[in-house]
C-alpha positions, 0 to 999 in steps of 0.5 A: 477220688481227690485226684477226680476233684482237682480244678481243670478248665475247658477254655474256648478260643473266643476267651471264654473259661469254664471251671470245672473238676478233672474228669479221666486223665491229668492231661492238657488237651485241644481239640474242636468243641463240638455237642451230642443231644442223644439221651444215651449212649456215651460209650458209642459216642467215645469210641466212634471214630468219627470224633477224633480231633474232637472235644465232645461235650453231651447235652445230657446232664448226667453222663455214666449212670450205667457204667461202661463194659466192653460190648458198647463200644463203636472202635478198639479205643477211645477216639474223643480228644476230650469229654466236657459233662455236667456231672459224671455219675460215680457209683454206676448201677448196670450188671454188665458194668465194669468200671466209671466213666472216669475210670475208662476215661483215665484208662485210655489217657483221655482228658475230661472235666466235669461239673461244667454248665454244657448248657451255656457252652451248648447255647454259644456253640449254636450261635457262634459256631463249633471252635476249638478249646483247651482243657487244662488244669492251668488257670491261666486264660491267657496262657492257654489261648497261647497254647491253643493258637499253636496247634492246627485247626481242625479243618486243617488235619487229614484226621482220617489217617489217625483213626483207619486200619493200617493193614487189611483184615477179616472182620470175625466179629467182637463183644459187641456180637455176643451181647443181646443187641447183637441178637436183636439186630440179627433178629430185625435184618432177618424180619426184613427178609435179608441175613441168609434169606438170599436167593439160592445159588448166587455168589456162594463161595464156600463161606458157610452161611455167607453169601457175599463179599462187601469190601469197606474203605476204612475212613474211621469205620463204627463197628456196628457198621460191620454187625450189620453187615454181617447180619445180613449174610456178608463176609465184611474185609475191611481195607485202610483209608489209602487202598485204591480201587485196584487194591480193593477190586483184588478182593473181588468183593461183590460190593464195597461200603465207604466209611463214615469217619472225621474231618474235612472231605476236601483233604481226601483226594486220594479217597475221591481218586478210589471211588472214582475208579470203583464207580461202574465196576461195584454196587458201592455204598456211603455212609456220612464221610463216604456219602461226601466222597463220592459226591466229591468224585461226582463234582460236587463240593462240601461246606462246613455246617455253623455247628454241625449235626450230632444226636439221635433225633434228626428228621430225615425224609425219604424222597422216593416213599416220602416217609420220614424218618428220625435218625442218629448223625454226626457230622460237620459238613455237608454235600453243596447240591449245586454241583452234582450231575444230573444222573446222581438225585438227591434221595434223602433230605434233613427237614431242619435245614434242607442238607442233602441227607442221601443220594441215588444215581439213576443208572448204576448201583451206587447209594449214599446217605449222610446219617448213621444206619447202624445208629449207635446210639439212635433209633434202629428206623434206618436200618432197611438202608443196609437191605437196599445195599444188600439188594443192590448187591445180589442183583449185581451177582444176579446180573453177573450170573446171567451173563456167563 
């Protein structure tokens, strides 16, 4: 426990310092300081790859109050460069924990600091934008401002190559499908009349209860994104951020999902390159950073957000129904609308800021949306997302098999 109370410091690059105790590893970290406002689901937020290159700070003040346990996790690691709480509960009370937030932390070599006013650092970033900090366990501003102007900025870094699969695999499923919120979603894409409810005869392969193939481009992919593809009757083989149309079209997949995942979309020309060349020849489907691409590859550009969107209570509005609805994000940067044709709509929009929040072409299957689906954590509200791919899907197979 002493080694838990040691001084560290989170140091941000506008020179303001805020003390605080060690939290998880001994280590100096940097990363871009950036908060979450979701109440719960701090392990999500840790292993969602989609914070790599990141020092995330929650705005909920006690952080570890249930423990952590193998079935909520987002990936196979930690994926945050740092964690900044105001107070890390160290006696958790959950029957499914296993251990502390600063056990997992340490566990993985991941830097923390805790007993920190994320209040105050929550207020500056909102006014002056997300930066970069330190945490260090050195005193010295001066010193660690040094060190921090060394390393690259965030915008700077393809963070996607640190976080995607290096090699392509069949997803099989993990813990997280033997848990009861595993179950729970099986039971709601059921309700919506997707999972095995598909129509007779289309695309069956010999795969048992799976019906359809559904490629994902691996950008910092969150597992609950393969649960609920599988949920809802798709066998999900998972490809590396680099695969190119061809490598991807090989697998004959009857649909292709592009990730979400970090970082700036203007350094992934190689994964614009790709969704250009599936464009016409598959249902495809973005989520977040897969959202950005194929606007990329449609000729929009993307700007960096003052301070990002990252909870679980944004307001979406549904162009089409005109139904809102409250969704889990996290993301930096947004799509410019100004530059997209006029074949691809804008389906979806944020009731905050008026972002773009999805998109719709008007003539091919092709739908993207900005948050989070499979919300982990967040509201489950935007999960009917995942049967309007799956219906795009079996039409496609339909169409296919009227045609022979």
């Amino acid at each position: 426990m002493s080694a838990l109370r040691q001084n560290a410091y989170l140091v941000l690059e506008d020179g303001s310092v805020y003390p605080g105790k060690r939290l998880g590893a001994a280590e100096i970290t940097t990363g871009e300081v950036v908060f979450n406002t979701s109440m719960t689901g701090y392990q999500e937020m840790l292993t969602d790859p989609s914070y790599g290159g990141q020092i995330l700070v929650p705005t909920y003040p006690m952080i570890g109050n249930y423990g952590t346990n193998v079935a909520d996790v987002e990936s196979t690691c930690i994926q945050v460069n740092g964690f900044v709480v105001r107070e890390a509960c160290g006696e958790p009370s959950h029957p499914l924990s296993t251990g502390t937030i600063h056990e997992y932390l340490e566990n993985n070599g991941t830097s923390g600091i805790s007993e920190v006013d994320t209040r105050a650092i929550t207020r500056k970033l909102r006014s002056t934008g997300v930066m970069m900090g330190i945490i260090t366990p050195n005193a010295d501003r001066q010193e660690a401002l040094r060190l921090l102007g060394e390393v690259p900025r965030y915008g700077e870094l393809d963070v996607v190559r640190n976080v995607s699969t290096s090699k392509t695999y069949a997803w099989e499923g993990d813990a997280g499908e033997r848990s009861r919120a595993f179950f729970d979603l099986r039971g709601r894409a059921r309700q919506g009349g997707m999972g095995n409810d598909v129509e007779p005869g289309i695309g069956q392969r010999d795969l048992g209860d799976n019906y359809m193939k559904v490629v994902v481009n691996d950008y910092g992919v969150k597992l609950n994104i393969l649960r609920s593809l599988r949920a809802r009757g798709c066998e999900v083989i998972v490809v590396p951020d680099d695969a190119g149309a061809i490598e991807i079209l090989s697998h004959k997949p009857d649909g292709v999902m592009l990730s979400p995942g970090p970082g700036d979309p203007e350094l992934l020309d190689r994964s614009v390159s790709a969704a250009k060349e599936l464009v016409g020849k598959v249902p495809i489907m973005g989520i977040c950073l897969g959202h950005q691409v194929i606007a990329r590859a449609f000729g929009a550009s993307t700007f960096k957000l003052h301070f990002g969107h990252r909870g679980g209570n944004q307001p979406v509005k549904d162009i089409e129904t005109g139904r809102v609805y409250v969704t889990a994000q996290n993301h930096g940067y947004a799509v410019d609308p100004s530059g997209l044709p006029s074949k691809l709509e804008v389906s979806h929009i944020n009731l905050n800021d008026q972002t773009v929040e999805g998109l719709r072409h008007r003539d091919m299957p092709i739908m993207t949306i900005q948050y989070h689906s499979e919300a982990s954590p967040g509201p489950h509200d935007s999960e009917y997302l995942f049967d309007r791919f799956v219906t795009l899907i079996q039409s496609g197979m339909a169409e296919k098999i009227r045609s022979l």
